[in-house]
Every structure is written in structure tokens, then in C-alpha cells.
C-alpha positions in Angstrom: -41.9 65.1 84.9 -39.2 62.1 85.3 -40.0 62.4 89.2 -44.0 61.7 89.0 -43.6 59.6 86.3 -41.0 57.4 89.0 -43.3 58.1 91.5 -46.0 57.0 89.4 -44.2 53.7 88.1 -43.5 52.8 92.0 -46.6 53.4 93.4 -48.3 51.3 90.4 -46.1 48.3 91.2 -46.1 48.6 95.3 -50.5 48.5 94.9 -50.2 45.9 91.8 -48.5 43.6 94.1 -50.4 44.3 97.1 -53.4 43.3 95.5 -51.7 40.1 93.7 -51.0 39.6 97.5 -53.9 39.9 99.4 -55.4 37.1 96.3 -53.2 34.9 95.9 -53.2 34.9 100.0 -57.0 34.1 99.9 -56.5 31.3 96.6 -53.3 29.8 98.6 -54.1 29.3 101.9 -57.8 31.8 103.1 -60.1 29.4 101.6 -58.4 26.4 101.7 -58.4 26.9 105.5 -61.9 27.9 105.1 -63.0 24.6 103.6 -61.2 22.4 106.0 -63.7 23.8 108.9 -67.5 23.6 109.6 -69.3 25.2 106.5 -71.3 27.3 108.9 -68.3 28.7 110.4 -67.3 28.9 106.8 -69.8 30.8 105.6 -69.7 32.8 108.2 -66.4 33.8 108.2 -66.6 35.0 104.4 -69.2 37.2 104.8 -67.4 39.2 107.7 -64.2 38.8 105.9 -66.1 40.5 102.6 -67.6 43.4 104.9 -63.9 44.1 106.3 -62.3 44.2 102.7 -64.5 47.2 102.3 -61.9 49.3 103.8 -59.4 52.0 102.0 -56.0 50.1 102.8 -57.5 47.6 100.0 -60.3 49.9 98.1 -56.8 52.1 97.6 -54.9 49.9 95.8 -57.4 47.6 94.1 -59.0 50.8 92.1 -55.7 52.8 91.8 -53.3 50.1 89.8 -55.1 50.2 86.9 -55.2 54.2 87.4 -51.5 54.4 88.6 -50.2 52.4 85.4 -52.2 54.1 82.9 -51.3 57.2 84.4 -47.6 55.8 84.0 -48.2 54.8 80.4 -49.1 58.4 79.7 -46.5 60.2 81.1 -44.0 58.2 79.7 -45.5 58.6 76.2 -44.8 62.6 76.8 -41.2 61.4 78.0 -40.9 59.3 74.2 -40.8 55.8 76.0 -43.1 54.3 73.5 -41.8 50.8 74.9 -42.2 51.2 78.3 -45.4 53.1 78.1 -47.1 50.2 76.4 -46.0 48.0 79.1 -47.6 49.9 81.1 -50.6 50.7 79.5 -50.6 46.5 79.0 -50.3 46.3 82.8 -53.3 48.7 83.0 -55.2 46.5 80.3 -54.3 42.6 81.7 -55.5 44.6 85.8 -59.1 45.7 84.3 -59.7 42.7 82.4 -58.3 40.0 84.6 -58.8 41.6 87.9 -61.1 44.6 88.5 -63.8 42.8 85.8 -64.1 39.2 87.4 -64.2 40.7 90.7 -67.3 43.5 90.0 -69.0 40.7 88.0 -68.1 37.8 89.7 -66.8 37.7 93.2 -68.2 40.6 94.2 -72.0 39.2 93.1 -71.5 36.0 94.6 -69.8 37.6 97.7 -73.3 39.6 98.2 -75.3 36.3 97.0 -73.6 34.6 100.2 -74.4 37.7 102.5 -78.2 37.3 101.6 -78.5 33.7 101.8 -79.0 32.2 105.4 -77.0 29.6 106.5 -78.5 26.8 107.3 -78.4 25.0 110.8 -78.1 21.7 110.0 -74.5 20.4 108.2 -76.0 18.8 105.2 -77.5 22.5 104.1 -74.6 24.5 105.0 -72.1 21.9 103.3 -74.1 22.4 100.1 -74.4 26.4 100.0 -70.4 26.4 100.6 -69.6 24.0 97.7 -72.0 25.9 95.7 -69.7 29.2 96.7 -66.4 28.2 97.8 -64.7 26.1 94.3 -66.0 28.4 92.1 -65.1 32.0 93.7 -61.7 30.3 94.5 -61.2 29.7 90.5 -62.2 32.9 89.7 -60.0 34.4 92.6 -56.8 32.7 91.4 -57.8 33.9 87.8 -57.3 37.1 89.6 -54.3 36.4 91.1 -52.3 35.8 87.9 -53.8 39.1 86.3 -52.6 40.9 89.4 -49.2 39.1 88.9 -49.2 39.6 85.2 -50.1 43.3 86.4 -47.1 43.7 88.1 -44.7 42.0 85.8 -45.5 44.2 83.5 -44.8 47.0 85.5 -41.6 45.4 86.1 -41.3 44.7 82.6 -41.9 49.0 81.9 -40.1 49.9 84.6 -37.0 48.2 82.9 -37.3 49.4 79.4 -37.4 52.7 80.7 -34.8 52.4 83.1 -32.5 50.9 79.8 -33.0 53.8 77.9 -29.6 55.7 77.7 
């Protein structure tokens, strides 16, 4: 049971800081490269960047570290590492809320919003349906990013107690 449980507690901090990665990459330097060329390049950009996320190498991780650490959580629990397990299962918690829920009720809406809308020809148009989009699925992204990162130092933070336990 120790061996899946490590297994467990590695694989749920390698995808909680793949996924902290892959935002904080797009709050940090994605869209601020984004908004520094044409907004109908821009726009265009996003919406084949949002249909290549689609893809198992992120789907993988973004849905399993919330799994993984719960998962973690419980087998410790059977192990009797109360502390770490609630680490764990807080990891699990601070992922659904601050990560997987803005993104299904958020990000992901407005990504689809974008993939509907046309893009206009003339600058004026495009400029104002990427300030409509870009600032606020940026905030929410970062918002994102420190759940992910709070996600993963938590993790940390489990994988510590239980490694302290002698």
C-alpha cells in the first residue's frame, strides 16, 4: 500500500505542477504576447490554441490532480497519516475550487464565446472583442495559476508530513 500511495503522492505533484505550468505560462507571458500583436491575429491565435489544449497530454493532468490527491488523501488515511492526508485532501479541495471550477465556468465559456464570435475585419472591431476577452480571462487564468500552485504546495506540504513520520 506505501508503494501506490508514493506513487500516488508523485504523480499528484508531477500533474499539479504541470498544470500550474502550462497557466502560469499563458498569465506570464501567452497573452501578454498575445495582446502586443494585431487583435485579429490575436483572436485568432486563442481559438486554435483553445482547440489544441483539447489534447490528453493536458486533459490528463488537468482532470487527474484533483483525482490523484484525493486518491492520496485516502490511502494515507488507511496508512494513519491523518496529517498528511488532509493535506492532501486540501490540495484536492484548493485544485476543484480554484482551478477545475473557474475554468468549466469561466474560461472554458468564454473560450467557446470567442470561437463563435467572428472577428471582425476592421481594427477598431477586433481591438474591442479582444479587450472584451483578453483582461478578464487573464485574471481568471492567474486565479488559476495560484490554485494550481497552492495545489502543489500542498502536496509538497503532505508529502513532507508523511515523509516526517518515524
Amino acid at each position: 500500500m506505501a508503494i501506490l500511495t508514493t506513487l500516488l503522492a508523485y504523480l499528484t505533484l508531477a500533474v499539479a505542477g504541470a498544470v500550474a505550468g502550462v497557466f502560469y505560462a499563458f498569465s506570464v507571458s501567452v497573452m501578454r504576447g498575445l495582446d502586443a500583436i494585431d487583435p485579429r491575429e490575436a483572436a485568432r491565435a486563442m481559438r486554435s490554441i483553445n482547440r489544441k489544449i483539447l489534447n490528453p497530454l493536458f486533459l490528463g493532468p488537468f482532470m487527474g490532480a484533483p483525482v490523484l490527491a484525493a486518491a492520496t488523501g485516502g490511502l494515507l488515511l488507511t496508512l494513519d497519516r491523518t496529517d498528511a492526508a488532509i493535506a492532501f485532501f486540501a490540495a484536492a479541495a484548493v485544485y476543484a475550487f480554484g482551478t477545475f471550477l473557474p475554468t468549466v465556468v469561466i474560461n472554458v465559456p468564454m473560450n467557446e464565446a470567442l470561437a463563435r464570435a467572428s472577428v471582425p475585419d476592421d481594427a477598431g472591431g477586433a481591438a474591442a472583442l479582444w479587450a472584451g476577452y483578453s483582461p478578464r480571462w487573464t485574471r481568471w487564468n492567474t486565479i488559476r495559476t495560484v490554485a494550481g500552485v497552492a495545489c502543489l504546495l500542498l502536496a509538497g506540504l503532505g508529502l513532507y508530513l508523511w515523509g516526517t513520520a518515524a
